[in-house]
C-alpha positions in Angstrom: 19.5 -11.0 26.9 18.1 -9.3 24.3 14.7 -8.9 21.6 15.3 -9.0 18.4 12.5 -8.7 15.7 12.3 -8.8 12.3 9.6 -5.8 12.2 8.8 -5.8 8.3 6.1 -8.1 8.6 5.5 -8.5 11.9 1.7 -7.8 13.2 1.3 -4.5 14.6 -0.3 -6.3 17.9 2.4 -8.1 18.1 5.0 -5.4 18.2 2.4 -3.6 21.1 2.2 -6.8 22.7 6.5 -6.6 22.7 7.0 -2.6 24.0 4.5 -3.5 27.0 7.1 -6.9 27.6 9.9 -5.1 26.6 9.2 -1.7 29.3 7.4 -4.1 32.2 10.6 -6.2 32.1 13.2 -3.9 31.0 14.6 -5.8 28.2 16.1 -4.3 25.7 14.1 -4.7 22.1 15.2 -3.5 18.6 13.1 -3.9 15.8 14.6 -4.1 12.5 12.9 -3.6 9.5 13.6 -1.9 5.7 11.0 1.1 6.3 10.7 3.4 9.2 8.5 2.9 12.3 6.8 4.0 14.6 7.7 2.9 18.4 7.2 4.6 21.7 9.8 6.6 24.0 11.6 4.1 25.8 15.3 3.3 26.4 14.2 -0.3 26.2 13.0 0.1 22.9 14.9 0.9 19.7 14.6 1.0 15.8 17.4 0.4 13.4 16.5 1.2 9.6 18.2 -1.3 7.3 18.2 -1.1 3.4 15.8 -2.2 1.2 16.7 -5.8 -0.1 16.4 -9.4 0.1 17.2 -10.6 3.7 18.9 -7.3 4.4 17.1 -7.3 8.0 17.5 -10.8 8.8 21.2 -10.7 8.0 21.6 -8.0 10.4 19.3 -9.4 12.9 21.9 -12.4 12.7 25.0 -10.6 13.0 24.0 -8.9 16.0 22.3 -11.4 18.1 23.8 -13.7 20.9 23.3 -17.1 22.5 20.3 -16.7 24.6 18.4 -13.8 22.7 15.0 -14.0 21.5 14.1 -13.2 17.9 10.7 -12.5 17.0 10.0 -13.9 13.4 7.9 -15.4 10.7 10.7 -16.2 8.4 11.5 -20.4 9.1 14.8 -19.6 6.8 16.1 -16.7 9.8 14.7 -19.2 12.6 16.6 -21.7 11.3 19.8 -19.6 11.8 19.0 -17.7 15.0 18.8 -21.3 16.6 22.1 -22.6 15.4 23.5 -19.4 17.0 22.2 -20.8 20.4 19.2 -18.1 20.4 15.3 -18.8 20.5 12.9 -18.4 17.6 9.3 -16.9 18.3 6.6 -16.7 15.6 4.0 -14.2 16.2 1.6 -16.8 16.8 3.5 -17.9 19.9 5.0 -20.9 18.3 8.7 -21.9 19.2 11.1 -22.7 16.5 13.4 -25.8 18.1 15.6 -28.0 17.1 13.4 -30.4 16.9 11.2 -29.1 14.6 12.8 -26.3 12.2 13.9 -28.8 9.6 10.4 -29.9 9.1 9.1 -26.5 8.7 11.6 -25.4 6.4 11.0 -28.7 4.1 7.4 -27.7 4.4 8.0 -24.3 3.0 10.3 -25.4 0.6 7.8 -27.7 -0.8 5.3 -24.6 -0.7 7.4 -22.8 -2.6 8.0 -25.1 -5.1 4.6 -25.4 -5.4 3.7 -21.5 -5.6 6.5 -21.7 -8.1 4.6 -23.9 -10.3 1.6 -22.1 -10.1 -0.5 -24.0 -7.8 -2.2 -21.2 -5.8 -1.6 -22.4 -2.3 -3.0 -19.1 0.0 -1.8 -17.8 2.4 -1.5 -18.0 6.6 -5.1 -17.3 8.2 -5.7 -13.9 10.0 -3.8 -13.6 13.4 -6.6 -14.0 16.1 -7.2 -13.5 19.2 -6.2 -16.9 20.6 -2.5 -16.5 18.2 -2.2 -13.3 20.1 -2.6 -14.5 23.5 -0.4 -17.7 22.6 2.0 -14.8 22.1 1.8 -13.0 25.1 1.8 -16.3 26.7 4.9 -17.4 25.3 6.7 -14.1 25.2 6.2 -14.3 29.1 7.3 -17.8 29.7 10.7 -16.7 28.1 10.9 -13.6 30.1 10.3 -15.2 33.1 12.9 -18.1 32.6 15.9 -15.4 30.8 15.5 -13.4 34.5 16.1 -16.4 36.3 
């Protein structure tokens, strides 16, 4: 089992919250993102630099993951494919992406984006706070704990 995460816009607390998981439980962790990092010395932890483009990292995040991994993401469009691979989706608030609810999310920001498209000025997520960050940690934890089983 591995972590995947789709590191361009992924929270920096986030991705310290993931090398603390990632060296207490010695799974292996790869960010991928279009512009270089920063990440500590760990064998558990690694960086891969994709080119600049559309999608470019979730493609690759994709092609590399297996049934069972965990990919950390914001994108609904990438969840929606990491869980008809067989893998789990994690949003940085701590929110699984299931089958049971990725189509409604990405009809909601479909509709968003049509919206945005037609000018309607529709803002954007609020602030990660300190609740989404422990809802994170939480959840990261409950998936650890139940992929070592």
């Amino acid at each position: 089992m591995n972590i995947w995460v789709d590191a361009d816009a992924c929270p920096v607390v986030i991705k310290e919250i993931l090398f603390k998981a990632a060296i207490r439980t010695e799974t292996l962790t790869t960010l991928l993102a279009n512009h270089s990092l920063r990440i500590p010395a760990s064998k558990f932890i690694k960086f891969v630099q994709v080119t600049s483009g559309f999608d470019v990292a979730d493609d690759e995040i994709v092609k590399r993951l297996q049934s069972g991994d965990l990919v950390v993401t914001q994108d609904i469009p990438l969840a929606a494919e990491v869980i008809d691979k067989g893998a789990t989706a994690l949003n940085p608030r701590g929110e699984l992406y299931t089958i049971s609810n990725i189509r409604a999310r990405l009809n909601m920001r479909d509709f968003m984006d049509t919206m945005r498209a037609s000018g309607v000025q529709t803002g954007g997520p609020p602030a990660l706070n300190h609740s989404d960050r422990q809802n994170f940690a939480n959840s990261l934890d409950r998936f650890l704990t139940a992929a070592k089983k």
